[in-house]
C-alpha positions as CSV (number, residue, x, y, z in Angstrom):
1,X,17.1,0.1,-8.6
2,X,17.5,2.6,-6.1
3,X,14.9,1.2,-3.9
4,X,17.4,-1.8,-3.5
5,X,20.1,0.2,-2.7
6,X,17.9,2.3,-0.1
7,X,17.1,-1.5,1.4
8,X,20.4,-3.1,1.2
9,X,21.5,0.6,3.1
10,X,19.0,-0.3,5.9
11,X,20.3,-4.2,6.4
12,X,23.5,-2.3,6.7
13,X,23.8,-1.9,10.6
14,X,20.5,-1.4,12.0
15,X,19.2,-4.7,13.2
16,X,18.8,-4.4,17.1
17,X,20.6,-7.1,18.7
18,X,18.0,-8.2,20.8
19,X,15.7,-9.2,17.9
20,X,15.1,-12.5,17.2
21,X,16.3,-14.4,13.9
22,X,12.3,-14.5,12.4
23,X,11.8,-11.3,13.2
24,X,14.8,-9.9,11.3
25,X,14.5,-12.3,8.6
26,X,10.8,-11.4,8.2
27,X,11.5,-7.7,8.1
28,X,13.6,-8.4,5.3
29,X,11.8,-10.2,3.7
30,X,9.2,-7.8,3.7
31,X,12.1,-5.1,2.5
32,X,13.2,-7.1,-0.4
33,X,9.1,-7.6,-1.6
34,X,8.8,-4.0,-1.4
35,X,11.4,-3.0,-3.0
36,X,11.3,-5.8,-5.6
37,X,7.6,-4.4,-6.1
38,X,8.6,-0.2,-6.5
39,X,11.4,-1.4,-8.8
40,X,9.4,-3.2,-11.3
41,X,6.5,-0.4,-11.2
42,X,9.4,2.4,-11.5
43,X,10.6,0.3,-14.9
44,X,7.4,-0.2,-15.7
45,X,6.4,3.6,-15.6
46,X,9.9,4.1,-17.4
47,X,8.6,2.1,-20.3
48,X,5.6,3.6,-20.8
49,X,6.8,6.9,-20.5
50,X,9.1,5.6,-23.1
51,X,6.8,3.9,-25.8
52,X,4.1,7.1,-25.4
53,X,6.6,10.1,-26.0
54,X,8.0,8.2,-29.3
55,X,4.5,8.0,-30.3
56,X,4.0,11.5,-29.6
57,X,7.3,13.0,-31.3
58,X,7.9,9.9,-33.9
């Protein structure tokens, strides 16, 4: 989640101008994989951090 945020905080007003469409729309693109990626790991590690400390103190 706060990958998102950190990338939809980027889109916000940093673009240059100049830049062409593709360019921009490839960045992105490659902003929204990444952070689509850390957020699924992150909930990912969340889970399992989950499922082994109720083992542990279940």
């Amino acid at each position: 989640m706060f990958y998102i945020q950190v990338v939809r905080q980027r889109r916000g007003g940093k673009a240059p101008s100049t830049s062409k469409p593709s360019e921009v729309e490839t960045r992105n693109e490659k902003s929204s994989k990444f952070a689509k990626t850390k957020t699924i790991e992150y909930i990912s590690n969340t889970q399992q951090v989950y499922y082994l400390e109720r083992r542990l103190f279940c």
